[in-house]
C-alpha positions as CSV (number, residue, x, y, z in Angstrom):
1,X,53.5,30.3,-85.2
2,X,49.9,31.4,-86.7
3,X,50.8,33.1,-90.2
4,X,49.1,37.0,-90.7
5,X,45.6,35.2,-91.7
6,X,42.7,36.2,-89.4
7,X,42.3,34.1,-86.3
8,X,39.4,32.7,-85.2
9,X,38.3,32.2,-81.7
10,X,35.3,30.4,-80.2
11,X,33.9,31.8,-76.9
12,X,31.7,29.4,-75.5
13,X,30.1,31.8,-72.6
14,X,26.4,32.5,-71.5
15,X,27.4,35.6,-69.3
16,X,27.1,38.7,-71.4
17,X,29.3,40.7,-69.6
18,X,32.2,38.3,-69.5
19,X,31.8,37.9,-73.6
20,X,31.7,41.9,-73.5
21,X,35.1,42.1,-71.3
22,X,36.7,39.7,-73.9
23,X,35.3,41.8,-76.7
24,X,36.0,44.5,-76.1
25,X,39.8,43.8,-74.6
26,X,41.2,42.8,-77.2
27,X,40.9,45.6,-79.2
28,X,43.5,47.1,-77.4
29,X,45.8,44.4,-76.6
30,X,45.7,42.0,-79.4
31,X,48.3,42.5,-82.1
32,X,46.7,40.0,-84.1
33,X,43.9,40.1,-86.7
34,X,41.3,37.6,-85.1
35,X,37.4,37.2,-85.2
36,X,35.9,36.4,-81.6
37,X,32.8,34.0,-82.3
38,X,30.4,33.6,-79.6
39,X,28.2,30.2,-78.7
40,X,26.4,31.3,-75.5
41,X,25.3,27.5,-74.4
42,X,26.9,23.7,-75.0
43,X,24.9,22.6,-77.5
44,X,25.6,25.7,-79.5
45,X,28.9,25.0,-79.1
46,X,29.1,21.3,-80.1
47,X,26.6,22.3,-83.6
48,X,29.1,25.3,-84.7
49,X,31.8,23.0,-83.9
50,X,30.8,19.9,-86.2
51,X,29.2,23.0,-88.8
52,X,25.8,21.3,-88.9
53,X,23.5,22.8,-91.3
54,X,21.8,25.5,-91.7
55,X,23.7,29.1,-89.8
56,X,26.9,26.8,-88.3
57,X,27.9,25.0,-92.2
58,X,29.9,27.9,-93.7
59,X,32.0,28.8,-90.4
60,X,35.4,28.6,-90.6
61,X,36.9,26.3,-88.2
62,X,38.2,28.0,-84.8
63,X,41.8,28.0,-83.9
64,X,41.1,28.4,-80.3
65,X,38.6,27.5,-78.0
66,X,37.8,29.3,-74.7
67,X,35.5,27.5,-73.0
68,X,33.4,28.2,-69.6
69,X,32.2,24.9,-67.7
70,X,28.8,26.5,-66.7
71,X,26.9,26.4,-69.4
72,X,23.2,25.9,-70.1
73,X,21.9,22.5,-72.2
74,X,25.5,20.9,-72.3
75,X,27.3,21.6,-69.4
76,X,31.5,22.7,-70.4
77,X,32.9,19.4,-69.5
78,X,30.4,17.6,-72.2
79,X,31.6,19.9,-74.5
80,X,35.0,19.4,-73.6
81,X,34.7,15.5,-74.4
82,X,32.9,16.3,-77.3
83,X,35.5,18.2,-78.6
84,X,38.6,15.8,-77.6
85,X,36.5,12.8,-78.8
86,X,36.0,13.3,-81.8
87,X,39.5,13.0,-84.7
88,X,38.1,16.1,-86.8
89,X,37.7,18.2,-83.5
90,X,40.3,17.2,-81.1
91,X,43.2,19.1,-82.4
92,X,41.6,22.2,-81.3
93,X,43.7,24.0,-78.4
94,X,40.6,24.3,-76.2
95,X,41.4,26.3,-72.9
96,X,39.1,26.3,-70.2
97,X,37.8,29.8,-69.1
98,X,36.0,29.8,-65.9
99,X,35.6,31.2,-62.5
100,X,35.9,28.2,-60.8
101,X,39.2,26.9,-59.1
102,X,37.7,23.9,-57.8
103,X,40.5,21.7,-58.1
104,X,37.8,18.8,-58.9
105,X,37.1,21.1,-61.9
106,X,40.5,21.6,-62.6
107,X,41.4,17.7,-62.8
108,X,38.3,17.2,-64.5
109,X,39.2,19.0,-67.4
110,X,42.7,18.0,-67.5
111,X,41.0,14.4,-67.5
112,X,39.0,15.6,-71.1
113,X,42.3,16.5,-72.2
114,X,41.5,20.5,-72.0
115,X,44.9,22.3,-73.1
116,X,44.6,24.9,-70.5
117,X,42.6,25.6,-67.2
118,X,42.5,29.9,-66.8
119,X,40.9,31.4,-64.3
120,X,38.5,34.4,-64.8
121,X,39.8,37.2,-63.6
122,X,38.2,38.4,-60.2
123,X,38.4,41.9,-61.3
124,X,37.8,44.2,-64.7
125,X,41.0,45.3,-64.3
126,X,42.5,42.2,-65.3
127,X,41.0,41.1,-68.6
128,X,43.0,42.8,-70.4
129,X,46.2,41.1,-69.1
130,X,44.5,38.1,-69.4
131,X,43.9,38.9,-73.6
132,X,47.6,39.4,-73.5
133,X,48.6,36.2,-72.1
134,X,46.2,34.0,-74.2
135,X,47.3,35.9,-77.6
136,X,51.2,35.7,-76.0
137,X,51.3,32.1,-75.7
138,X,48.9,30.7,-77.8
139,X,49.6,32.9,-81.3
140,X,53.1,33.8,-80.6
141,X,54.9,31.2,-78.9
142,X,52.9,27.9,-79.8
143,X,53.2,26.2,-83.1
144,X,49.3,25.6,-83.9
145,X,47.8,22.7,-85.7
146,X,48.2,23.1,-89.6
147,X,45.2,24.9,-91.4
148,X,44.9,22.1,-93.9
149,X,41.5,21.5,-93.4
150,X,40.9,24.4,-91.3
151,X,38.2,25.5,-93.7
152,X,36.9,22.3,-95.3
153,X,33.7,20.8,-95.0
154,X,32.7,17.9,-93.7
């Protein structure tokens, strides 16, 4: 179980509205403290990720993922491999987020080793039932990787 610290969670999503639904949900339905950090392409994502220099090096690291497969510059899949592929990285829960149901898509991402496939919700209505679920299973019920080196440096 993730202890009363602040959670941090990595939304990799280009669409501005679906990072506003996720904002903005939460504030009602998580019963967590957490910070929602926001990469709106691949490459973003991979940089904050490894904290290269510069803006990414002080970040701490995220204790989820949610990650969309259409992305711009490194498509979600990429991202996805990076992540899994690499032994500082890897341990991440990363979920996929996206709108497709392609089962292709689906076994892809299973393939990278994603820890979840969700669905975007087809309507507003339902983000914030989808908040509930993610903080539900993945900061109530799931033991999370220790935060040993959570914070260090590389």
């Amino acid at each position: 179980m993730a202890s009363e610290r602040q959670l941090e969670i990595l939304l990799v999503e280009d669409n501005p509205s679906d990072v506003l639904l996720l904002r903005e949900a939460p504030e009602e339905n998580f019963k967590k403290t957490y910070r929602l950090l926001v990469a709106e392409d691949g490459d973003e994502a991979i940089r904050f990720l490894k904290r290269e220099s510069g803006c990414f090096a002080s970040i701490p690291r995220p204790d989820l993922v949610l990650l969309d497969l259409t992305l711009p510059k490194v498509d979600g899949h990429s991202v996805l491999s990076a992540i899994k592929s690499d032994s500082e990285l890897r341990t991440i829960p990363t979920v996929i987020l996206s709108s497709s149901r392609a089962d292709r898509d689906v076994s892809q991402a299973y393939d990278r080793h994603a820890n979840a496939y969700l669905s975007k919700p087809a309507s507003l209505k339902e983000y914030p039932e989808l908040v509930k679920a993610i903080e539900s299973f993945w900061f109530e019920v799931t033991a999370l990787p220790p935060a040993l080196s959570r914070n260090a440096t590389r």
